[in-house]
HTML snippet that shows the backbone in 3Dmol.js (N, CA, C, O; Angstrom):
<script src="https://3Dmol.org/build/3Dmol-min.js"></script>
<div id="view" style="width:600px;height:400px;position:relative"></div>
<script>
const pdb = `
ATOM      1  N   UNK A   1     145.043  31.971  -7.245  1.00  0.00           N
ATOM      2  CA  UNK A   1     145.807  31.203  -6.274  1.00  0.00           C
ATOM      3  C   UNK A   1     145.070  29.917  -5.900  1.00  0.00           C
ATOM      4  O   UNK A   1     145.799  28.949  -5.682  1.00  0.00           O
ATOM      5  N   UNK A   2     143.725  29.736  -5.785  1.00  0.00           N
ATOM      6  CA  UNK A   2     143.198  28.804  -5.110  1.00  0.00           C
ATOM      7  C   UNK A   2     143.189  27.730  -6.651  1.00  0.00           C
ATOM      8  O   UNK A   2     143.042  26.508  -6.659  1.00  0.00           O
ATOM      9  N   UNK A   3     143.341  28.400  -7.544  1.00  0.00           N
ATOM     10  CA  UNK A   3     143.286  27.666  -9.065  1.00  0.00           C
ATOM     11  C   UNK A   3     144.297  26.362  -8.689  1.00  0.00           C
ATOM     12  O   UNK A   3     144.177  25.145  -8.551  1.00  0.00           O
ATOM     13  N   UNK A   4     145.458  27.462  -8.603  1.00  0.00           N
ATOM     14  CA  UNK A   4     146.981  26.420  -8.205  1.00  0.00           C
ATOM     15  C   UNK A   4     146.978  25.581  -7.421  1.00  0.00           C
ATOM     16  O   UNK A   4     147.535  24.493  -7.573  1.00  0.00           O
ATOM     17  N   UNK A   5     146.171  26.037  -6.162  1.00  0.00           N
ATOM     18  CA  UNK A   5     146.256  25.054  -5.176  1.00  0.00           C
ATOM     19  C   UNK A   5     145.733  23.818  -5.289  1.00  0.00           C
ATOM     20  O   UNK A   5     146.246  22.740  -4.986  1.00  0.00           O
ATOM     21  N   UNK A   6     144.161  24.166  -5.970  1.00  0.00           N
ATOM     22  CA  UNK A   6     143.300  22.796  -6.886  1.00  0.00           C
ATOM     23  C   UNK A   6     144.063  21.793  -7.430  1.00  0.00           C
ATOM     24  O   UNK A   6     143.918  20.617  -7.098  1.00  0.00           O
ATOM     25  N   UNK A   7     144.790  22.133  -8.164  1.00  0.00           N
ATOM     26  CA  UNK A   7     145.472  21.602  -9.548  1.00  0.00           C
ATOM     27  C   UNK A   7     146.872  20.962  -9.039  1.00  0.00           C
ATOM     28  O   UNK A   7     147.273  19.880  -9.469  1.00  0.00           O
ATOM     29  N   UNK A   8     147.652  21.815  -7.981  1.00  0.00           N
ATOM     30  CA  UNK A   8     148.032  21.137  -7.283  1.00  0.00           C
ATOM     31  C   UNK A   8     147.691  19.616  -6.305  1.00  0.00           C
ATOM     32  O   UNK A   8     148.565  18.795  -6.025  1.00  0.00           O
ATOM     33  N   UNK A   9     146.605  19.533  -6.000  1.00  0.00           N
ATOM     34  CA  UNK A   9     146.073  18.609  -4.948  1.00  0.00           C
ATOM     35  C   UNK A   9     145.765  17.882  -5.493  1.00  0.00           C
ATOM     36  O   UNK A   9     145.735  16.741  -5.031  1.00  0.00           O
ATOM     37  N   UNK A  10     145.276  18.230  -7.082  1.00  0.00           N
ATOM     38  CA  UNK A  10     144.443  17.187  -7.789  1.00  0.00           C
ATOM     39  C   UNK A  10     145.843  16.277  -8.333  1.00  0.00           C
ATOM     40  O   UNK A  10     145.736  15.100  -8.679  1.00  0.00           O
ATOM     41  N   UNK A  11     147.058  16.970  -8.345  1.00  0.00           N
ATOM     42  CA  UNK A  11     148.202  15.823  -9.353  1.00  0.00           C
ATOM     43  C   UNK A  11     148.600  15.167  -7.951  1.00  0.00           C
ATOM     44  O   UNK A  11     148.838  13.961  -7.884  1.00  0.00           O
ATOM     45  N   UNK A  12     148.660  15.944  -6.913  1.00  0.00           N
ATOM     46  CA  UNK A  12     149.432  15.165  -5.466  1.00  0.00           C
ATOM     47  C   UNK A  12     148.119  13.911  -5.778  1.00  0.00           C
ATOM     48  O   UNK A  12     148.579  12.789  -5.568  1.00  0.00           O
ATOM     49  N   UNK A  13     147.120  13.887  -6.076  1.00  0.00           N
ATOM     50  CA  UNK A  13     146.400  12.284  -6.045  1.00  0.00           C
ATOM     51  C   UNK A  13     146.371  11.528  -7.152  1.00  0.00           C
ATOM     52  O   UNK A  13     146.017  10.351  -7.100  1.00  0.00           O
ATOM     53  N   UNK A  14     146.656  11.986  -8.021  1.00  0.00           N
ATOM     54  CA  UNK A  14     147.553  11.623  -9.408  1.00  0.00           C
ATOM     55  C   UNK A  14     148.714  11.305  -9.381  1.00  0.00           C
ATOM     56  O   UNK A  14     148.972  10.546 -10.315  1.00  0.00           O
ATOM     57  N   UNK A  15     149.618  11.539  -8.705  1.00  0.00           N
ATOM     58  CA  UNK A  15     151.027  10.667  -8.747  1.00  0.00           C
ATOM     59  C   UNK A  15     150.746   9.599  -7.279  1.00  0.00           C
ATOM     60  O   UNK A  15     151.339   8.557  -6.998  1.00  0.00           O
ATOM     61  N   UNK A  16     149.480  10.392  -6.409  1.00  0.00           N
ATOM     62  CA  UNK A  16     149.438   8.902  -5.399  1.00  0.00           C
ATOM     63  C   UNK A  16     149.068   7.441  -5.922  1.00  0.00           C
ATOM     64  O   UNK A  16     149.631   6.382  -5.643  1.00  0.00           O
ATOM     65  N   UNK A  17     148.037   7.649  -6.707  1.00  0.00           N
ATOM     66  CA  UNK A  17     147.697   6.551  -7.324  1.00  0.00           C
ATOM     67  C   UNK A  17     148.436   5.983  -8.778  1.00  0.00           C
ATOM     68  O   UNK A  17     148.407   4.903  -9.369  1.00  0.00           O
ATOM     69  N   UNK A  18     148.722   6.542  -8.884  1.00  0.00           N
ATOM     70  CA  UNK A  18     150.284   5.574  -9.902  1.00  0.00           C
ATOM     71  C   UNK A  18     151.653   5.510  -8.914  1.00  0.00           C
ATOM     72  O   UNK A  18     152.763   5.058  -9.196  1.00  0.00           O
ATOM     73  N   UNK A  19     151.256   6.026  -7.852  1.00  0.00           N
ATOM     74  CA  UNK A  19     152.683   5.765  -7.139  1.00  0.00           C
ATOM     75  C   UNK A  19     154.169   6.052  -7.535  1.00  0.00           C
ATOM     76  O   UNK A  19     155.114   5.266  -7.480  1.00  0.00           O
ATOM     77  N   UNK A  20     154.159   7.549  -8.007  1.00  0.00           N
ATOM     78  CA  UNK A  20     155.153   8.001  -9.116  1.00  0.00           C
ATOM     79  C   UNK A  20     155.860   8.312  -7.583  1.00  0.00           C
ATOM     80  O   UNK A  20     155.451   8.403  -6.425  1.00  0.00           O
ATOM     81  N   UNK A  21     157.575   8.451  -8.512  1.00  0.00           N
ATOM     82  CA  UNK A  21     158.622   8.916  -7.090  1.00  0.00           C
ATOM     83  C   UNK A  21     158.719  10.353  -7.530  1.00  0.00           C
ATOM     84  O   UNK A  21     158.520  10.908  -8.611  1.00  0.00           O
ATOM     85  N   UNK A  22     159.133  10.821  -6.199  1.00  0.00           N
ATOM     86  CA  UNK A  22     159.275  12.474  -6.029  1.00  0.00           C
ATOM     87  C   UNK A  22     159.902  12.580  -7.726  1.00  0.00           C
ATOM     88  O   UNK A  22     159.178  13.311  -8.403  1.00  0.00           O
ATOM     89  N   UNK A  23     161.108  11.981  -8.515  1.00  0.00           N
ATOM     90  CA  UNK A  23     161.701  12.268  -9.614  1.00  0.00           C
ATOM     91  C   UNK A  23     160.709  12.145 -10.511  1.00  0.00           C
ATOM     92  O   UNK A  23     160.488  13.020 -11.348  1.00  0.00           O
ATOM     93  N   UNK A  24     160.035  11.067 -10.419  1.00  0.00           N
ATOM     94  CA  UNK A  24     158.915  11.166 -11.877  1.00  0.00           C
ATOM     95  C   UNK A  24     157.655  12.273 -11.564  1.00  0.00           C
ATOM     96  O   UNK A  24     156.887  12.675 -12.438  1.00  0.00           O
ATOM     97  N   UNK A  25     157.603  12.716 -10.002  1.00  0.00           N
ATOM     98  CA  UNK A  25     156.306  13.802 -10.223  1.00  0.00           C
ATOM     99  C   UNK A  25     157.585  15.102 -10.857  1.00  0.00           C
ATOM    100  O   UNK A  25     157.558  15.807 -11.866  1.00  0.00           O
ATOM    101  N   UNK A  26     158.153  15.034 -10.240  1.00  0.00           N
ATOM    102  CA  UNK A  26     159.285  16.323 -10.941  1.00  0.00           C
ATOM    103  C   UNK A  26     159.128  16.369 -12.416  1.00  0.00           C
ATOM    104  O   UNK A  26     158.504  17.227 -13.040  1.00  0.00           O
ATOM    105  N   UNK A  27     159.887  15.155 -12.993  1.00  0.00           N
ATOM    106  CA  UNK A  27     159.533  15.322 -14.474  1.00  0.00           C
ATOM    107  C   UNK A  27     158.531  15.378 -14.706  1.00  0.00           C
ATOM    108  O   UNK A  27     158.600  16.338 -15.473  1.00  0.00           O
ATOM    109  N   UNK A  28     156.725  14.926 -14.674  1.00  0.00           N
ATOM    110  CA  UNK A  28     155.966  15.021 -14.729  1.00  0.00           C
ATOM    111  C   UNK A  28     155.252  16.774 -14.952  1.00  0.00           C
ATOM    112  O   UNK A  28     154.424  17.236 -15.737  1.00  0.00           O
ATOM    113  N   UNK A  29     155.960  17.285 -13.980  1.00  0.00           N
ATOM    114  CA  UNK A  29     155.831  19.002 -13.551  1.00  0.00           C
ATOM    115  C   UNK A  29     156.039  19.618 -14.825  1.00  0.00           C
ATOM    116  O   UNK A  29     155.307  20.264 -15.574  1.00  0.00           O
ATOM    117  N   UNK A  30     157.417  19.188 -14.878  1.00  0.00           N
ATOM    118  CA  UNK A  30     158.384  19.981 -15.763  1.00  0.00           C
ATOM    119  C   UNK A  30     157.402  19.534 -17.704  1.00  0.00           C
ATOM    120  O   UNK A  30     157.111  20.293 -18.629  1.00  0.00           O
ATOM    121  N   UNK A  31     157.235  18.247 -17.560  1.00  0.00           N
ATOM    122  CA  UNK A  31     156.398  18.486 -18.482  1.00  0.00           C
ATOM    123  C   UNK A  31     155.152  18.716 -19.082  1.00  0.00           C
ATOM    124  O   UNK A  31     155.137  18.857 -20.304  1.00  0.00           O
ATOM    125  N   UNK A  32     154.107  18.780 -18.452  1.00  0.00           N
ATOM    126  CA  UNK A  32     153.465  19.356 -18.352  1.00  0.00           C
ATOM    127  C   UNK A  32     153.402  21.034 -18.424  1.00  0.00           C
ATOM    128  O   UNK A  32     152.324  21.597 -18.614  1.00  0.00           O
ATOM    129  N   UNK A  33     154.439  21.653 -18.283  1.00  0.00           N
ATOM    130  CA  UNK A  33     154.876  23.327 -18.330  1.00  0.00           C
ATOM    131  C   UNK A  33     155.086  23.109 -19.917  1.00  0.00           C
ATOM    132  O   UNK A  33     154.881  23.964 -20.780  1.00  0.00           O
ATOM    133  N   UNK A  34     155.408  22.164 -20.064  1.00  0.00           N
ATOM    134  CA  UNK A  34     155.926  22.478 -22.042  1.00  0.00           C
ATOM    135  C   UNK A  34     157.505  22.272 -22.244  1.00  0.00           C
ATOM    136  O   UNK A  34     158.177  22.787 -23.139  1.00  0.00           O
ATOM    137  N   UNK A  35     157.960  21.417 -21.233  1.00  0.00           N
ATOM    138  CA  UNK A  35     159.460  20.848 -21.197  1.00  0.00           C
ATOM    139  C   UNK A  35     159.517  19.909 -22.094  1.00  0.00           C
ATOM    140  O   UNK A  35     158.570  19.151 -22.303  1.00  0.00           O
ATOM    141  N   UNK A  36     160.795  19.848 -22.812  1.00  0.00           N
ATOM    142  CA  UNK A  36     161.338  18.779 -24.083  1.00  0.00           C
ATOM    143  C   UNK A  36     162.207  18.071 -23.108  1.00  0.00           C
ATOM    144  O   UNK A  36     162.555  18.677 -22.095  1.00  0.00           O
ATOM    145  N   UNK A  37     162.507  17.118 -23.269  1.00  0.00           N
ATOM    146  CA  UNK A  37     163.602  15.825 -22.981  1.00  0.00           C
ATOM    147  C   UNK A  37     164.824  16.587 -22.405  1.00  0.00           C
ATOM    148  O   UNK A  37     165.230  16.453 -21.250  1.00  0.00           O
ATOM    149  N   UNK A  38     165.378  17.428 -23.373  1.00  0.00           N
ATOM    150  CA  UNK A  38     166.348  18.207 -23.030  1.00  0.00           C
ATOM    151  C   UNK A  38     166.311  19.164 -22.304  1.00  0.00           C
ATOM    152  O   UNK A  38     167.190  19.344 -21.461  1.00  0.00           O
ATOM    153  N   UNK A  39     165.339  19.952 -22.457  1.00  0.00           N
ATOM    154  CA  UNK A  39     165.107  20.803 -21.122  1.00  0.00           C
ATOM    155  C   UNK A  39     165.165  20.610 -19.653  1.00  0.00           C
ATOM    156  O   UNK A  39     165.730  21.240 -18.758  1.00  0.00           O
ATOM    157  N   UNK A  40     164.047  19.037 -19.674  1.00  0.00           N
ATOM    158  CA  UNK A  40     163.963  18.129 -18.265  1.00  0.00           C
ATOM    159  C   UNK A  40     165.428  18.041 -17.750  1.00  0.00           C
ATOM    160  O   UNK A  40     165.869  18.380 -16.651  1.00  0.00           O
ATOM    161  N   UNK A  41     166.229  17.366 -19.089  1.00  0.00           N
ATOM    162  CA  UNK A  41     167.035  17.120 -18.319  1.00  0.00           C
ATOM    163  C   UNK A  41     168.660  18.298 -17.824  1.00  0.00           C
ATOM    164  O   UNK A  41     169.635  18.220 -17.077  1.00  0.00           O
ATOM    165  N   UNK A  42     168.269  18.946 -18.478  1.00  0.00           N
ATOM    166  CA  UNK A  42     169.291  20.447 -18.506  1.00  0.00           C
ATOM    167  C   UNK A  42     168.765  20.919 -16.762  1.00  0.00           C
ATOM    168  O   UNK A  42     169.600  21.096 -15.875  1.00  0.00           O
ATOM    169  N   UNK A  43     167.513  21.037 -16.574  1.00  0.00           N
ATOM    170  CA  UNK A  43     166.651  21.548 -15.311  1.00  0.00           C
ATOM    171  C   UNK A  43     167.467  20.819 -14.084  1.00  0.00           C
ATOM    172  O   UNK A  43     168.205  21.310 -13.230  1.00  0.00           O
ATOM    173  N   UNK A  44     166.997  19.270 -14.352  1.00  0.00           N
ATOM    174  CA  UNK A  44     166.924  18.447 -13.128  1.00  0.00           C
ATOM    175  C   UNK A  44     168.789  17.812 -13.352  1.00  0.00           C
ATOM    176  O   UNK A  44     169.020  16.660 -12.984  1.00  0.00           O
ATOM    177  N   UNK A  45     169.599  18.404 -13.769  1.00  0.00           N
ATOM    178  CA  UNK A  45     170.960  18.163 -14.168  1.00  0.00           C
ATOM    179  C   UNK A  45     171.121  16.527 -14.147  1.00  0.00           C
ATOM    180  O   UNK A  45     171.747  15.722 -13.458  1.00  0.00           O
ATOM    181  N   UNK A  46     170.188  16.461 -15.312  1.00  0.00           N
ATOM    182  CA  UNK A  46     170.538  14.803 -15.845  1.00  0.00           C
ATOM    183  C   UNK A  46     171.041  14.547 -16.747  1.00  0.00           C
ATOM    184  O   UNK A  46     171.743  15.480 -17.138  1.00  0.00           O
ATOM    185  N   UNK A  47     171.083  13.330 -17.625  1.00  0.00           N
ATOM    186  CA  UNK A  47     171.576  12.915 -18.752  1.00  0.00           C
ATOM    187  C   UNK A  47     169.761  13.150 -19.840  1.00  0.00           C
ATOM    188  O   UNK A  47     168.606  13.054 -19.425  1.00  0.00           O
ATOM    189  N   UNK A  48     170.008  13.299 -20.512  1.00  0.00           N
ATOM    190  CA  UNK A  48     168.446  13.343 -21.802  1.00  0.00           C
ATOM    191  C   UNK A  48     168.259  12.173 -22.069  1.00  0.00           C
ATOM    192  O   UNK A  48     167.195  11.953 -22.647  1.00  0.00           O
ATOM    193  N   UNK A  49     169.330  10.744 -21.731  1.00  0.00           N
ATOM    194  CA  UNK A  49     168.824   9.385 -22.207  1.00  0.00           C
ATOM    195  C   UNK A  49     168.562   8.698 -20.443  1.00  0.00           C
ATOM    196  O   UNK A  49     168.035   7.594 -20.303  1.00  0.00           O
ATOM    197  N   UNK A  50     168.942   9.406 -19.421  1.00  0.00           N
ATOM    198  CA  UNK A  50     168.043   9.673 -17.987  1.00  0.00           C
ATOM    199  C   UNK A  50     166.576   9.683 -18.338  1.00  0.00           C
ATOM    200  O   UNK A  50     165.779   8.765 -18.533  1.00  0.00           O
ATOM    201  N   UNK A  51     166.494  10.599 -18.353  1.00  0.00           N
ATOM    202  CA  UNK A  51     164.899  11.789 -18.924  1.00  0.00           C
ATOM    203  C   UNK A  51     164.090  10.575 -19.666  1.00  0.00           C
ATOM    204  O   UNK A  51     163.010  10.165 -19.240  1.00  0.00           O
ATOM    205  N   UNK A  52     164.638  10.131 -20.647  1.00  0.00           N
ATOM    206  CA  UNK A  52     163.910   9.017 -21.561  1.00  0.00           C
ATOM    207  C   UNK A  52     163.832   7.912 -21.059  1.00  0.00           C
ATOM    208  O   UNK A  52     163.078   7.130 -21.637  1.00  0.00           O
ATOM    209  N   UNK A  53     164.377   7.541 -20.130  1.00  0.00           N
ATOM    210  CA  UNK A  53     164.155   6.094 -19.469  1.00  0.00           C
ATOM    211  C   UNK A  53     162.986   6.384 -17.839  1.00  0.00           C
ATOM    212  O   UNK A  53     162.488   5.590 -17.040  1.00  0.00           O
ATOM    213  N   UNK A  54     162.950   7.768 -17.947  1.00  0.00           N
ATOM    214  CA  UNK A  54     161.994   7.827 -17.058  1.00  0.00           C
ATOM    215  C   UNK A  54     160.550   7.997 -17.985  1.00  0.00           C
ATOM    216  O   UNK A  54     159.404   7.580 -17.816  1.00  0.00           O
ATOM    217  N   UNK A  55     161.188   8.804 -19.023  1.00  0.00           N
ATOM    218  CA  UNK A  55     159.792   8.534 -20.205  1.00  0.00           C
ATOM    219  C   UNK A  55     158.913   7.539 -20.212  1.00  0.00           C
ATOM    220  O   UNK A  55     157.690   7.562 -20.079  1.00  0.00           O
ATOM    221  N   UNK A  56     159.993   6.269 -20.454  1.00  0.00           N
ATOM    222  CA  UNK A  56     159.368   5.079 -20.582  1.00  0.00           C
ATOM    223  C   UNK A  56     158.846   4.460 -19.528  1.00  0.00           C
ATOM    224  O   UNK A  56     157.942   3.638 -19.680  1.00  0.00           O
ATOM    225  N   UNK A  57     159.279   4.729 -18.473  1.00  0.00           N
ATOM    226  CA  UNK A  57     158.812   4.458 -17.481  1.00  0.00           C
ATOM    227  C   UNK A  57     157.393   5.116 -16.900  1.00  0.00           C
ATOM    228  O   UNK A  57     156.585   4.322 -16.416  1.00  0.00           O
ATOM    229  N   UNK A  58     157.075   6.459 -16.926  1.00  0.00           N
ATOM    230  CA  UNK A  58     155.835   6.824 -16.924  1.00  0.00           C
ATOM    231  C   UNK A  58     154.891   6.198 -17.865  1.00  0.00           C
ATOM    232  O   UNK A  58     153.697   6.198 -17.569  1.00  0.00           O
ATOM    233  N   UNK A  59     155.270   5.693 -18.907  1.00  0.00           N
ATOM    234  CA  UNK A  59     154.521   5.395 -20.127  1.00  0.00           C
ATOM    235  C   UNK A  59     153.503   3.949 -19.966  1.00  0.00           C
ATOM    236  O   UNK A  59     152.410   3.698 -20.474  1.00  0.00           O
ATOM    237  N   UNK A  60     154.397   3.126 -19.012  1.00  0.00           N
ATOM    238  CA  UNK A  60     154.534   2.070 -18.781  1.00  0.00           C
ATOM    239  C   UNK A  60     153.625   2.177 -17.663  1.00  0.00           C
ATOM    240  O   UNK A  60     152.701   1.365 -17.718  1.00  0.00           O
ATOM    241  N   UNK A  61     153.626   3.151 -16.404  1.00  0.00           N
ATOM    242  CA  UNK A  61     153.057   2.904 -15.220  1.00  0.00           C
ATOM    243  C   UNK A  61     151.468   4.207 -15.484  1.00  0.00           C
ATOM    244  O   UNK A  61     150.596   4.448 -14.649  1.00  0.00           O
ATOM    245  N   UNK A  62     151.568   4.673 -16.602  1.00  0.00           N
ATOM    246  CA  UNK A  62     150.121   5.304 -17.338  1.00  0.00           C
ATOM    247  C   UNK A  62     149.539   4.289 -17.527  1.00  0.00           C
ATOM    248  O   UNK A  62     148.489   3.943 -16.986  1.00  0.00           O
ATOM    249  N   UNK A  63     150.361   3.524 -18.568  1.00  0.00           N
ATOM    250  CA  UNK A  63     149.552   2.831 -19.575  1.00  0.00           C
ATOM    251  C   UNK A  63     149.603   3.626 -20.860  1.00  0.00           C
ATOM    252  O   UNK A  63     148.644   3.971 -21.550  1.00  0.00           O
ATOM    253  N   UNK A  64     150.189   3.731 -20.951  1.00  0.00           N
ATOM    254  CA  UNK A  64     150.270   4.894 -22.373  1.00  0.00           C
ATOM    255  C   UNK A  64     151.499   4.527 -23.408  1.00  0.00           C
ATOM    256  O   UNK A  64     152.368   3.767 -22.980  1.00  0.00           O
ATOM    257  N   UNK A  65     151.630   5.136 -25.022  1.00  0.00           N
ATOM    258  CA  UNK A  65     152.888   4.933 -25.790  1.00  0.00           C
ATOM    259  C   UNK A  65     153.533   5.824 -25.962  1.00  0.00           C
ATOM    260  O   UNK A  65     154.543   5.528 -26.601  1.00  0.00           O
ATOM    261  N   UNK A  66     153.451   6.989 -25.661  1.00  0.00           N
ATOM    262  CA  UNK A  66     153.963   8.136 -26.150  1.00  0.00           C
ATOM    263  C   UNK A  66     153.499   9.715 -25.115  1.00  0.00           C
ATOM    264  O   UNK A  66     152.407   9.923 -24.586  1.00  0.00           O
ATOM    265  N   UNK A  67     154.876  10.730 -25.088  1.00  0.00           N
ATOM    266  CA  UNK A  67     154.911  11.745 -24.087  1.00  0.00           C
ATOM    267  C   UNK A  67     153.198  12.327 -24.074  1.00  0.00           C
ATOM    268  O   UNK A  67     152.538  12.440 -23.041  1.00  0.00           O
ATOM    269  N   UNK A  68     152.827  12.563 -25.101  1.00  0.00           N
ATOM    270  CA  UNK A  68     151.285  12.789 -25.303  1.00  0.00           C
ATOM    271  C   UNK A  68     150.433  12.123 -24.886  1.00  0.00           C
ATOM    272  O   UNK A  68     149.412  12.665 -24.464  1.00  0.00           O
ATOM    273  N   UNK A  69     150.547  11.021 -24.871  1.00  0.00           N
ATOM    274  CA  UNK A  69     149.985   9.802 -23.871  1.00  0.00           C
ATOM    275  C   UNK A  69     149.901  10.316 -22.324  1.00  0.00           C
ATOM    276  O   UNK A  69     148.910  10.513 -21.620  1.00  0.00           O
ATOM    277  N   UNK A  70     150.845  10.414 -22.136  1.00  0.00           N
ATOM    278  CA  UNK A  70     151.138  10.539 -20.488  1.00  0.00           C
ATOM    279  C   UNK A  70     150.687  12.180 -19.953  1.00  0.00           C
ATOM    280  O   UNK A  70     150.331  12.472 -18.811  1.00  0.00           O
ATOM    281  N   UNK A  71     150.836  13.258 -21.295  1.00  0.00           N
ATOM    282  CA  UNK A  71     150.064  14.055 -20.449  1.00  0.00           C
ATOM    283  C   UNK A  71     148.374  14.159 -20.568  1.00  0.00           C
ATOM    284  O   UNK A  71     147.649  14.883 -19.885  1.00  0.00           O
ATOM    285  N   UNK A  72     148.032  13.373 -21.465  1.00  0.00           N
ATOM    286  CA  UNK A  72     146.242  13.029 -21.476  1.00  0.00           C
ATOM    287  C   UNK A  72     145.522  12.107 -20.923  1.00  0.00           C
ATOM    288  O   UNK A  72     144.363  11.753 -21.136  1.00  0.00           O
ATOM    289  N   UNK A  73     146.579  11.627 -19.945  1.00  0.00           N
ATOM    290  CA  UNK A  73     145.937  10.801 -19.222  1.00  0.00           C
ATOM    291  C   UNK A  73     146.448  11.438 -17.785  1.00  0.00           C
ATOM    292  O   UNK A  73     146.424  10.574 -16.909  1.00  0.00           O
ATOM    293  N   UNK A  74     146.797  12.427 -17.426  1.00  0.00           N
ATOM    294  CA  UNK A  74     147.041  13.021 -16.334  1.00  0.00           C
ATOM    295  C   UNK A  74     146.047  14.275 -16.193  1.00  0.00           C
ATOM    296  O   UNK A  74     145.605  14.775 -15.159  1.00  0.00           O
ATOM    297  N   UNK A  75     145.768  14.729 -17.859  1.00  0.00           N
ATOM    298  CA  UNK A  75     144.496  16.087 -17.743  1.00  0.00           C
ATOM    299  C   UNK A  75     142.877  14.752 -17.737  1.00  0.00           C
ATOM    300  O   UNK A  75     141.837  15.031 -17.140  1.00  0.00           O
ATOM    301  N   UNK A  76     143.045  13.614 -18.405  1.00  0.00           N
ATOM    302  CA  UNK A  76     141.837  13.247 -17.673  1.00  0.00           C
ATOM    303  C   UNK A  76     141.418  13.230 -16.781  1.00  0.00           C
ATOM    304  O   UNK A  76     140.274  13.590 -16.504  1.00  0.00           O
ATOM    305  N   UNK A  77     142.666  12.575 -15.687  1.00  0.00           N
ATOM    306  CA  UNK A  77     142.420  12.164 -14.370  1.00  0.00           C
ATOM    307  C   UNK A  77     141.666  13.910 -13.749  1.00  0.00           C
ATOM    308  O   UNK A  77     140.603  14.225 -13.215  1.00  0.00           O
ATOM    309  N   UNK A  78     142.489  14.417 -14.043  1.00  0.00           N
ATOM    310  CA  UNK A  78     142.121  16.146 -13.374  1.00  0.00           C
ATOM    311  C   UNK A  78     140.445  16.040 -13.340  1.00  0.00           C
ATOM    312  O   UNK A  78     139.774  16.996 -12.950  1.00  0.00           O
TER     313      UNK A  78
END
`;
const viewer = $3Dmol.createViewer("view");
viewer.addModel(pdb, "pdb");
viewer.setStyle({}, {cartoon: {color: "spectrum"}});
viewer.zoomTo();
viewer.render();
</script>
């Protein structure tokens, strides 16, 4: 439990400092669990070309090119 809570606290200062919105820490969540595009967006009842424009948008406010990008620079920060 206290694992979660860590890991928790540590992304709440990880989306503070990129300044992600409640929707991009959501997707963020969701991928990080091992969510595809379609999943995200089946979950959070979006469109999958939704999902991808928030893609790009994390990608952009990482600094990164690609979904792999964005989650290795979120287990660095950890």
């Amino acid at each position: 439990m206290e694992r979660a809570s860590a890991e928790s606290a540590n992304l709440s200062m990880i989306f503070r400092k990129y300044k992600l919105s409640v929707r991009e820490q959501e997707i963020v969540r969701l991928l990080l669990a091992g969510g595809s595009n379609k999943e995200i967006a089946h979950r959070l009842r979006l469109s999958e070309n939704t999902i991808k424009g928030y893609m790009k948008l994390l990608m952009r406010k990482l600094g990164v090119n690609n979904r792999a990008g964005i989650i290795a620079a979120l287990l660095v920060e950890k």
